[in-house]
N, C-alpha and C positions, 0 to 999 in steps of 0.2 A: 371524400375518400373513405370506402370501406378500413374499419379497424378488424387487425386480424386477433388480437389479444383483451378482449372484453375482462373490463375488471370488475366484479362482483363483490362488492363489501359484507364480511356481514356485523352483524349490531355488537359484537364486542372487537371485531377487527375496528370497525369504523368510531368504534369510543374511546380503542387503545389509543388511532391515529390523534385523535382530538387533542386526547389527554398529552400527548407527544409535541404536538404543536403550542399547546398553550403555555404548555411549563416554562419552555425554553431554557431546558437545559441535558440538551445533549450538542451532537455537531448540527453546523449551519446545511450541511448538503442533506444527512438525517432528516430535519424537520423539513426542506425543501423536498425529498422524496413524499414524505407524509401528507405536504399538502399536494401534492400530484395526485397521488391515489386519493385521496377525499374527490380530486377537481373530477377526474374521470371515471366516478363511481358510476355503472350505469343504474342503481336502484339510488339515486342520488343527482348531481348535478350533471353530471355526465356531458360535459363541455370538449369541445374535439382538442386534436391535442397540440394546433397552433393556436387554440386561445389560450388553453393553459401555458403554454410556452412562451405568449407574450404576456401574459399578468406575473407569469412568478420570473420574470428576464433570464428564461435559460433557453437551451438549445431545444427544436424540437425534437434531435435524437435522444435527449434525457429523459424526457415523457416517453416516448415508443419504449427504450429500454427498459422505464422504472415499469412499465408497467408490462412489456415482455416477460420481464425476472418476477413480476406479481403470480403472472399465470403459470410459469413454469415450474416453480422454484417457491413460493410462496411470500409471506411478509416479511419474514425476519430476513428474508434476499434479495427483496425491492428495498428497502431502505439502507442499505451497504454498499460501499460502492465493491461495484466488479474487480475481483484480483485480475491482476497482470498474468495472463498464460507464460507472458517469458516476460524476465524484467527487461530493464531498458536499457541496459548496461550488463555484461558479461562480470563475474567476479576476477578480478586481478588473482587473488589468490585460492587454488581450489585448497581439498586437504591435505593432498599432499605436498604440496606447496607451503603451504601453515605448516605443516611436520618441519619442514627443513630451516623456516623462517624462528620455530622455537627450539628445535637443535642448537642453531646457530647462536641466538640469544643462552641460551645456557651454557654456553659451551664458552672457554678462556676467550677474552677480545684480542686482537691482532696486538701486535708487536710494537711496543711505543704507545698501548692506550691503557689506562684504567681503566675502564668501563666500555659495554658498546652504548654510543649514541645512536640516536631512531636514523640517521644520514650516514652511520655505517653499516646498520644493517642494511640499511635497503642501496648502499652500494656493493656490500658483499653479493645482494642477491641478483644484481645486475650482473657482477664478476664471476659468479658459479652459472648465469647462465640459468638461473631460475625463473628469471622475468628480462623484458626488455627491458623496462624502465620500471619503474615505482617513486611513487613519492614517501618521504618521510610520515607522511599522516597517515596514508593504508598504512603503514607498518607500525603505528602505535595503536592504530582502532583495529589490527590483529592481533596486538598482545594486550588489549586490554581487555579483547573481546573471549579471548581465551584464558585470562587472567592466570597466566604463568606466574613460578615462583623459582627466583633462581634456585632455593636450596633443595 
């Protein structure tokens, strides 16, 4: 199979990657990319990229890619993995939704309570109609992410 992405090391790329691998101490997919581009250097071992894919036990799409983002994009973007264009999951709460979710926490709690609880806000925000549903936990990793203060 013709490679359409030739990767080309040069002597302090290919001493960084060394240095990267031996230390081990960064993340495991990092040094996994690292030895990719050593495996498929063509001034180098230049091994096709179902052998690399069966010595380091990864996909063969991770060799085509790491070494895609080699030639595109350069080294410090082969060894990262690729951001998510959309995450995977929608946010429950946008900002203005946050706005109403910290109005309402600062604002007096309902009738008969001391305090709002994380299970009254996020039934208030069901009852105004801000969200379907919510659970209790979005609605304490939104205030704590926004680290509101009642006063």
């Amino acid at each position: 199979m013709n490679k359409t992405y030739i990767v080309r090391l040069t002597d302090d790329e290919r001493q960084e990657l060394v240095q990267l691998t031996r230390s081990g101490k960064a993340a495991a997919y990092k040094i996994k990319h690292a030895h990719i581009l050593l495996h498929v250097d063509a001034n180098g071992p230049n091994w096709s990229d179902d052998h690399v894919a069966t010595a380091l036990h990864c996909h063969g799409n991770t060799v085509r890619n790491v070494r895609q983002r080699f030639v595109e994009h350069g080294l410090a973007a082969a060894l990262v993995r690729k951001k998510q264009d959309t995450p995977s999951r929608q946010r429950l709460l946008d900002g203005a939704k946050e706005a109403r979710l910290i109005a309402l926490r600062c604002g007096p709690p309902p009738q008969g309570q001391a305090k709002w609880t994380l299970q009254l806000l996020a039934d208030q925000l069901v009852a105004l109609h801000v969200v379907e549903t919510i659970s209790y936990e979005t609605v304490r990793q939104t205030i704590k992410k926004t680290s509101s203060s009642r006063t």
